[in-house]
C-alpha positions in Angstrom: 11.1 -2.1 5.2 13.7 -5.0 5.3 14.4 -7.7 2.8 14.8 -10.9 4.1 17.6 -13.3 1.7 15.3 -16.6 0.6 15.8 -19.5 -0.9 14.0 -20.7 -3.8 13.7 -23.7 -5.9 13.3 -23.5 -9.7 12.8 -25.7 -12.6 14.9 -24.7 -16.1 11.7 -24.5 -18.7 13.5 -27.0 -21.2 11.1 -28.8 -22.7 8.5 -25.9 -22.3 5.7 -26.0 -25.3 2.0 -25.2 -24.7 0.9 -29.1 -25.8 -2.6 -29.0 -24.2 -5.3 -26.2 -22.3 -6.2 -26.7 -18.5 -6.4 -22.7 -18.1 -7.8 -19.8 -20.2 -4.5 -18.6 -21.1 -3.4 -21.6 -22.8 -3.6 -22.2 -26.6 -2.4 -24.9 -28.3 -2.3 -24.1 -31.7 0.0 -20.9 -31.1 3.2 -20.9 -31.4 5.8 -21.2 -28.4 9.6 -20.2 -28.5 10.8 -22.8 -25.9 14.4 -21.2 -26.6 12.7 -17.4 -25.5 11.1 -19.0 -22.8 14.5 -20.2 -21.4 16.1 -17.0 -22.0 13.4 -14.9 -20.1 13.8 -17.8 -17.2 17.3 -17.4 -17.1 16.7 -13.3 -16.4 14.4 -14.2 -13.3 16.9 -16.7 -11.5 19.8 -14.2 -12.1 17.7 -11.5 -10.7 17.1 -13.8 -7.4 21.1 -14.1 -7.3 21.7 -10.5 -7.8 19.6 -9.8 -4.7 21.2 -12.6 -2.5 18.8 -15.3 -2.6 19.9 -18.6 -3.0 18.5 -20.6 -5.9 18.2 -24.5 -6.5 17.3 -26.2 -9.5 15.3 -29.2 -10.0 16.3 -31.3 -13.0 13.4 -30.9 -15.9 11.9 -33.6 -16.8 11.0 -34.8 -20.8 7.5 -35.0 -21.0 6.3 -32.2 -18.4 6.1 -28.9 -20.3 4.5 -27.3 -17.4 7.4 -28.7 -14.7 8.9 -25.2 -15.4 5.7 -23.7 -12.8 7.7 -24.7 -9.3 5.2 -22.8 -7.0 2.9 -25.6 -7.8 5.4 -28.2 -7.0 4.6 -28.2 -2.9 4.2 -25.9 -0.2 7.3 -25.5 2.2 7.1 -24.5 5.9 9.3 -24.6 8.7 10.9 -27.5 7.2 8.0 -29.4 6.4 6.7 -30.2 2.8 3.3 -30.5 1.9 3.5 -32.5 -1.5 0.8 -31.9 -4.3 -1.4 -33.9 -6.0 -2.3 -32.1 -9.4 -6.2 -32.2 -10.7 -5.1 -32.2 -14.5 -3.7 -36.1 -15.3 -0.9 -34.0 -17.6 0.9 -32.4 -14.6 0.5 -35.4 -12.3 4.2 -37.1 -12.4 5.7 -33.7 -11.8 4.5 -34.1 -8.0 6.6 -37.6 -7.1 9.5 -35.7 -8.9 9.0 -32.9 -6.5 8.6 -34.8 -3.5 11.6 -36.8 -4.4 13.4 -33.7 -4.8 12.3 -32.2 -1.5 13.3 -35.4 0.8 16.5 -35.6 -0.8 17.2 -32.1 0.1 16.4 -32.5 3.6 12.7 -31.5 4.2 10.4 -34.1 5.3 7.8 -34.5 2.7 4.3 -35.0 3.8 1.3 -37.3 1.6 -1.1 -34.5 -0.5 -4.2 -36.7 0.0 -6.4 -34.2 -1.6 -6.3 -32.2 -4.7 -3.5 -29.1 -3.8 -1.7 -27.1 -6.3 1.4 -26.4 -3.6 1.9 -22.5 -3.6 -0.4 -22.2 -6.5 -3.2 -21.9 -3.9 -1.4 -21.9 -0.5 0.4 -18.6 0.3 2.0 -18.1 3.9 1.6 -14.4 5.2 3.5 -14.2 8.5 1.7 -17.0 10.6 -1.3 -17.1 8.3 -1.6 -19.1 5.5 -4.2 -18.0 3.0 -5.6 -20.5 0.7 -7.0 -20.8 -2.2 -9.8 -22.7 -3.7 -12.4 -22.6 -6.4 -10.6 -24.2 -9.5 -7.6 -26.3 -8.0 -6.9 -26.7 -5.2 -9.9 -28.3 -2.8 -11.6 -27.0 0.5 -10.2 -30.4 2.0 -6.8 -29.3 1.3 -6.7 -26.6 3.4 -7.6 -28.6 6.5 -4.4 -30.5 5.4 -2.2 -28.0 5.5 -3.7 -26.3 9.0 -3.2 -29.2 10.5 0.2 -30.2 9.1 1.7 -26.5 9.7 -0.1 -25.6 12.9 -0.6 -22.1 11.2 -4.2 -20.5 11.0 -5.9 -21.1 7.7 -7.7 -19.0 5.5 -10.1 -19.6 3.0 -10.5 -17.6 -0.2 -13.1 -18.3 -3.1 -11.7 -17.8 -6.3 -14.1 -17.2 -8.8 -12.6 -15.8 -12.6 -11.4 -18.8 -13.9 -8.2 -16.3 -16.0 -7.2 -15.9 -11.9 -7.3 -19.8 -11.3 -4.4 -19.7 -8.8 -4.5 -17.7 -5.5 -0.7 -17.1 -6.5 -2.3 -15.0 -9.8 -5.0 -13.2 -8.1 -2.6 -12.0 -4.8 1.1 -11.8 -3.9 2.5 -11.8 -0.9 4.5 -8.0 0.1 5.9 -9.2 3.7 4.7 -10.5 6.5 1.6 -8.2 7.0 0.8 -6.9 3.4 -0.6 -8.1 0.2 -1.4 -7.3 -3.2 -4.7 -8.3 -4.9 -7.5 -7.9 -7.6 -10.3 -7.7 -5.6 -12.9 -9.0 -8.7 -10.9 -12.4 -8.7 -12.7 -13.1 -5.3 -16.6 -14.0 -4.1 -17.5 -11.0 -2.2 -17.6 -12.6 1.1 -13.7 -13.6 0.6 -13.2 -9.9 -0.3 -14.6 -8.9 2.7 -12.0 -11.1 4.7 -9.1 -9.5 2.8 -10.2 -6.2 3.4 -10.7 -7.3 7.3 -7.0 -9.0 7.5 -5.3 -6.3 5.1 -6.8 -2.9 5.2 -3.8 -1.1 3.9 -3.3 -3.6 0.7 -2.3 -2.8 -2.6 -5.1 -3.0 -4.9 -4.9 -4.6 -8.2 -6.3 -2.5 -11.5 -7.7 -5.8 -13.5 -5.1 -4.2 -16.7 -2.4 -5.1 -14.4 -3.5 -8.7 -13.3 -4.0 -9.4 -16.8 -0.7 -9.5 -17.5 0.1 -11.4 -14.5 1.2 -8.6 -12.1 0.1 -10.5 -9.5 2.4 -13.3 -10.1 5.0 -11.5 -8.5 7.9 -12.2 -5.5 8.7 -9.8 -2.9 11.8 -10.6 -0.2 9.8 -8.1 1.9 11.9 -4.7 0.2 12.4 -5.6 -3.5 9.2 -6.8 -5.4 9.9 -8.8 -9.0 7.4 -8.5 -11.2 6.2 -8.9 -15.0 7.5 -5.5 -16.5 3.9 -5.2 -18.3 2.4 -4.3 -15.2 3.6 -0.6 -14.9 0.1 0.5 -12.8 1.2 -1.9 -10.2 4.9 -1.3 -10.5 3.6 2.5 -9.7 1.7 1.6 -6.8 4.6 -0.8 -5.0 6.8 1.9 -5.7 4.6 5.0 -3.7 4.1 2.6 -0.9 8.1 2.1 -0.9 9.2 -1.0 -2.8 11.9 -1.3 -4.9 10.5 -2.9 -8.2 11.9 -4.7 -10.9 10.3 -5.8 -13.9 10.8 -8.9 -15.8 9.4 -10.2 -19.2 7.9 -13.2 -19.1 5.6 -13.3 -21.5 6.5 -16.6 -23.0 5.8 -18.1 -19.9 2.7 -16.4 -19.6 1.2 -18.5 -22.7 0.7 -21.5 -21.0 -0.6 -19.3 -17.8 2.9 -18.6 -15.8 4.7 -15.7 -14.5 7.3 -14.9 -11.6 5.7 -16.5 -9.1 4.8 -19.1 -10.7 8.3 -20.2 -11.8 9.3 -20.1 -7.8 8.8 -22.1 -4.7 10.2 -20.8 -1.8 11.9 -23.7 1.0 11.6 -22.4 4.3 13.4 -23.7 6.8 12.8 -25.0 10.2 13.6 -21.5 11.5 11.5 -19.5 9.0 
């Protein structure tokens, strides 16, 4: 197995606090180290450099502790941007600062008009895009983005609300493999996943509970929260390199890896 070099747009957690609860994970009466959260930020982008993926950053904004989550800033395809529109009213100006973002940079940025969480809930494997629904990101939504990316679309029903995202439920492993918890899905969608990926990586829910399925993989080299050692195990006999990160700062107010990264696929990818 290759690795492919990426590119990846991130968002420096500086004004990170846990200030209000849209997911499970999120308390806001415990304490947050904003400074810790920086720090353990800081780790993931140099790791992306010291593979060879190129990293932008997107100015944080005062007022959006959440900004830090780029994944759920857009979903990026061949050059095209599907902009978000967020269903809690506290992340909703971090889409236009997104989208503003994205067209400056080059990609043509495309209207939400329904309820999508970006890569959140929309996850391309090879020419498939799988997509998520249940708590975020809407049914309608999907149709959007089949239609915008002329890629066939999948439907997957999330159901555990701790596993509200399709990006913390499933990862991505290259461009004919996965990694999921099967119990974060109605059976009918874990029928499709065993249909499309028979030779997945499956999940143990000790490992997605610390968010190992938050995780990045260039296609060789997997990063992942260091907590999930099961899963690290797994990647590693099915020949991935793995290497852990501690983000468990991030993780309070319901992030990991993933989360913190949207990857900006060009016209050619």
């Amino acid at each position: 197995m290759d690795a492919t070099s990426r590119r990846y747009l991130m968002c420096r957690p500086t004004y990170f606090a846990v200030e209000y609860k849209i997911n499970p994970w999120m308390d806001p009466t415990a304490p947050t180290d904003a400074d810790l959260a920086i720090a353990q930020w800081t780790t993931l982008r140099q790791v992306y450099l010291d593979l060879g993926h190129t990293v932008e950053e997107i100015p944080a904004v005062p007022g959006l502790p959440d900004m830090v989550f780029a994944a759920n800033g857009a979903t990026v395809v061949d050059g095209q941007a599907l902009a978000v529109q967020f269903r809690d009213p506290q992340r909703a100006d971090e889409a236009p600062a997104y989208a503003s973002w994205l067209s400056r940079a080059g990609f043509e940025v495309h209207e939400a008009k329904h309820v999508n969480e970006g890569e959140g809930d929309l996850l391309l494997v090879g020419d498939l895009l799988l997509a998520g629904t249940g708590f975020r990101t809407t049914h309608a939504a999907h149709a959007r983005a089949q239609e915008l990316f002329g890629r066939p679309t999948v439907t997957l029903q999330l159901v555990d609300p701790r596993y509200y995202h399709l990006d913390t439920a499933l990862f991505v492993l290259d461009e004919h493999s996965v990694a999921y918890l099967p119990e974060a899905f109605s059976p009918g969608s874990q029928a499709v996943l065993r249909r499309l990926f028979p030779d997945a990586v499956i999940a143990t829910p000790e490992d997605a509970a610390v968010f190992g399925l938050n995780s990045v993989s260039d296609g060789r080299n997997v990063v992942l929260p260091v907590q999930a050692t099961g899963l690290a195990a797994a990647l590693r006999e099915r020949g991935y390199h793995t290497i852990g990160v501690d983000m468990s700062e991030l993780r309070k107010a319901g992030g990991g890896p993933k989360c913190c990264t949207l990857e900006l696929r060009e016209a050619n990818r």
